[in-house]
Backbone as ProteinMPNN parsed JSONL, in Angstrom:
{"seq_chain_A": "XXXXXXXXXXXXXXXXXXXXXXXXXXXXXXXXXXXXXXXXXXXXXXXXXXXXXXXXXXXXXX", "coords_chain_A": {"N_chain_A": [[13.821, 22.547, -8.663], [13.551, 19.574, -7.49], [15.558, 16.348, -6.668], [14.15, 13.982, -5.859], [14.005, 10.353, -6.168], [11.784, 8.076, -7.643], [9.932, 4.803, -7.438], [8.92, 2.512, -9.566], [6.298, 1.616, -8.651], [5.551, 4.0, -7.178], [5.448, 6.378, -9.499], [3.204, 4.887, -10.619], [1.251, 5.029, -9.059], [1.316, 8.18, -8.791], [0.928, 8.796, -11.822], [-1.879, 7.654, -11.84], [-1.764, 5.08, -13.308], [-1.163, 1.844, -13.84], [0.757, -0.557, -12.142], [2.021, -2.353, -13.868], [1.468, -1.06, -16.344], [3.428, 1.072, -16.09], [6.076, 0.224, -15.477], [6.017, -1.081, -18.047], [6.351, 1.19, -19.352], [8.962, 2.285, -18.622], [10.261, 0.701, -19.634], [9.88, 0.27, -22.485], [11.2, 2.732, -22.956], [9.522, 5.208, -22.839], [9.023, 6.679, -20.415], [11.142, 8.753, -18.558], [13.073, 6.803, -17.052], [16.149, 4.784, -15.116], [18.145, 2.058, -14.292], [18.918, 1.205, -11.083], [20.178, -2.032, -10.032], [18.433, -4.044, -10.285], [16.15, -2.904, -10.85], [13.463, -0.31, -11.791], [13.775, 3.032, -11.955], [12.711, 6.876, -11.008], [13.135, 9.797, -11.389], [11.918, 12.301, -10.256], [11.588, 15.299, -10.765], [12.792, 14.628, -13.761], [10.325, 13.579, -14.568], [8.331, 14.685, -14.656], [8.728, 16.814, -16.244], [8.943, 15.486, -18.543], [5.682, 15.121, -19.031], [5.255, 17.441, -19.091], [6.382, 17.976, -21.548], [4.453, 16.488, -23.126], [2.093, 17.309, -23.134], [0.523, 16.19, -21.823], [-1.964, 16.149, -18.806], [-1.704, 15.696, -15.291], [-3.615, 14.379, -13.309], [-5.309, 15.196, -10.374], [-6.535, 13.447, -7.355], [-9.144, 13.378, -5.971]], "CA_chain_A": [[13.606, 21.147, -9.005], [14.049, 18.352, -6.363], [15.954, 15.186, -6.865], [13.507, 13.202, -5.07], [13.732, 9.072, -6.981], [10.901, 7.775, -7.608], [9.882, 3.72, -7.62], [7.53, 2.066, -10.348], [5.181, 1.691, -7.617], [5.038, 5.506, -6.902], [5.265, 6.766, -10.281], [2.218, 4.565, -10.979], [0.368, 5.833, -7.716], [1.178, 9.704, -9.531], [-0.155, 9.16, -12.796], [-3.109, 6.897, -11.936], [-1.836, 4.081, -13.561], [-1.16, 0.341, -13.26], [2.293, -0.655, -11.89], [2.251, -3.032, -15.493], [1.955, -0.163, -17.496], [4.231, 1.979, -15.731], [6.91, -0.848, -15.74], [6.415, -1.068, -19.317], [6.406, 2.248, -20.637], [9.904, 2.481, -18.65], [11.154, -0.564, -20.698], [10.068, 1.535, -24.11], [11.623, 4.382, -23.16], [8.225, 6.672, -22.417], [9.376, 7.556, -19.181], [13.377, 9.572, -18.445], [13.667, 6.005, -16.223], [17.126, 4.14, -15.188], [18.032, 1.442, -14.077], [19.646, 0.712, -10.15], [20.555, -3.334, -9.911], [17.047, -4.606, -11.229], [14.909, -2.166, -10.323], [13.555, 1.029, -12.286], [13.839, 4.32, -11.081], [12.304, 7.758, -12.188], [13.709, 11.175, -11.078], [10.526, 13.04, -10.14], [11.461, 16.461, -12.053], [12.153, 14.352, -15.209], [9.004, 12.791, -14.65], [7.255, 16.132, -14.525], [9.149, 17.351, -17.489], [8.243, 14.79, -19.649], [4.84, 15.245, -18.941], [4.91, 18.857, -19.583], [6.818, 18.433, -22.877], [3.86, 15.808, -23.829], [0.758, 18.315, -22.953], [-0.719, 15.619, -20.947], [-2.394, 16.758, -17.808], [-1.663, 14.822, -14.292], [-4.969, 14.339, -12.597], [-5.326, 15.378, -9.12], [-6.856, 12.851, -6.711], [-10.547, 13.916, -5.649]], "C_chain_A": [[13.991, 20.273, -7.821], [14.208, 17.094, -7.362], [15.244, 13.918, -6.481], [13.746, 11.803, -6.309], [12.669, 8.524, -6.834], [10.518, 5.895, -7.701], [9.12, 3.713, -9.096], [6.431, 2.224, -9.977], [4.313, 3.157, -7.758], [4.37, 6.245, -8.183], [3.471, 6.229, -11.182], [1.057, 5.389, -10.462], [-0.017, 7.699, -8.66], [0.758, 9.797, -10.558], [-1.404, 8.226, -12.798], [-3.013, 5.743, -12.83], [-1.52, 2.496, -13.37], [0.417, 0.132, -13.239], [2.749, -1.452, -13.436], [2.771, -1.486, -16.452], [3.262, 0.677, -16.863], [5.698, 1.472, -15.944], [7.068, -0.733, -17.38], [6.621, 0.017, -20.25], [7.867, 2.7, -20.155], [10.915, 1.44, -19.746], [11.159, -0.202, -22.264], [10.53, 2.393, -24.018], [10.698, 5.261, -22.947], [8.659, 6.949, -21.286], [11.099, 7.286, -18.814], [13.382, 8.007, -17.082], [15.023, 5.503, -16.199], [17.068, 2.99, -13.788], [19.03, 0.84, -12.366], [19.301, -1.163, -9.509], [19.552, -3.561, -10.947], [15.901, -4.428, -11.541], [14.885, -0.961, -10.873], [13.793, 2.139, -11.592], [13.66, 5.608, -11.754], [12.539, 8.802, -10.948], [11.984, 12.007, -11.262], [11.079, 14.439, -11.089], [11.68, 15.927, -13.427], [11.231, 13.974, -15.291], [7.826, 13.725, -15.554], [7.699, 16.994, -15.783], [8.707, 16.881, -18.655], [6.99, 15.15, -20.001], [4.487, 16.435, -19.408], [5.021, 18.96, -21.046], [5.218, 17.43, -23.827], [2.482, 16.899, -23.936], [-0.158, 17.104, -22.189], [-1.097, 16.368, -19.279], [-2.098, 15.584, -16.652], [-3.103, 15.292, -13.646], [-4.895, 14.154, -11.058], [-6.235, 14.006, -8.314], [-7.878, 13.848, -6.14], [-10.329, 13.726, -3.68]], "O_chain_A": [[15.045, 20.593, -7.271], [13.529, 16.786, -8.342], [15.748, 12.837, -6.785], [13.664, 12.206, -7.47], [12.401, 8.377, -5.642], [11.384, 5.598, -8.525], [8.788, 4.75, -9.67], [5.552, 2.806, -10.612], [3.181, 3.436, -8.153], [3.209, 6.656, -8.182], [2.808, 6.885, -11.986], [0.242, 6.106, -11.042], [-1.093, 8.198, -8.99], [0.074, 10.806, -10.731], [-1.943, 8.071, -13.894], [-4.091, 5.289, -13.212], [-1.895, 2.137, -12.253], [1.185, 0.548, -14.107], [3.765, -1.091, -14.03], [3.818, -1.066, -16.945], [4.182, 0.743, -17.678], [6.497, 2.202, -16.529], [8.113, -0.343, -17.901], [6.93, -0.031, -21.441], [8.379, 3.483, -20.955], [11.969, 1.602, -20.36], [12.092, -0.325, -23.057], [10.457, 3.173, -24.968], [11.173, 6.391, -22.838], [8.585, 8.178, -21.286], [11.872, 6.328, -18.789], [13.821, 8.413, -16.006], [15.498, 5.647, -17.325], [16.373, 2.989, -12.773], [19.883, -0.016, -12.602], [18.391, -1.452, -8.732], [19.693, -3.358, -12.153], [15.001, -5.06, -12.094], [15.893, -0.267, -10.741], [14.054, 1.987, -10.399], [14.191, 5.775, -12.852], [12.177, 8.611, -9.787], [11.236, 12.136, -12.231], [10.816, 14.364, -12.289], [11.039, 16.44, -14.344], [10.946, 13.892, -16.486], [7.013, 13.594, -16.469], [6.926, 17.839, -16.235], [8.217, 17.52, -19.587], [6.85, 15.529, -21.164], [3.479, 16.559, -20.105], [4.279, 19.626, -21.769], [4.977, 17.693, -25.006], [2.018, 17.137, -25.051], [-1.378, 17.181, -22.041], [-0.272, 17.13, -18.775], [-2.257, 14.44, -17.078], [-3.507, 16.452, -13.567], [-4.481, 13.113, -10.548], [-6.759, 13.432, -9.269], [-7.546, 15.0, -5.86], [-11.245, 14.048, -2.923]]}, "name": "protein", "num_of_chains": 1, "seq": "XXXXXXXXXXXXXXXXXXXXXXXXXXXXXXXXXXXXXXXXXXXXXXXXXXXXXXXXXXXXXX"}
């Protein structure tokens, strides 16, 4: 597993979605995020865990 932290930004960039949503599904709780000063932050192997435990698929970039 690597520790690598991840932004909003990035995490968006990795599942193909919009920095909004990504932002907001850390603020519901859908993604293992926390919080350093004011700014989210997502642990790339929980990221990837989550994802596994959901059965969604990450979509490669063409």
């Amino acid at each position: 597993m690597t520790d690598e932290i991840m932004t909003v930004q990035e995490v968006a960039d990795y599942l193909r979605i919009s920095r909004t949503t990504a932002w907001r599904w850390c603020n519901e709780g859908r993604l293992p995020a926390f919080r350093i000063g004011r700014e989210w932050r997502i642990k790339r192997a929980a990221l990837e865990e989550t994802i596994a435990q959901s059965g969604a698929e990450h979509r490669c970039p063409a």
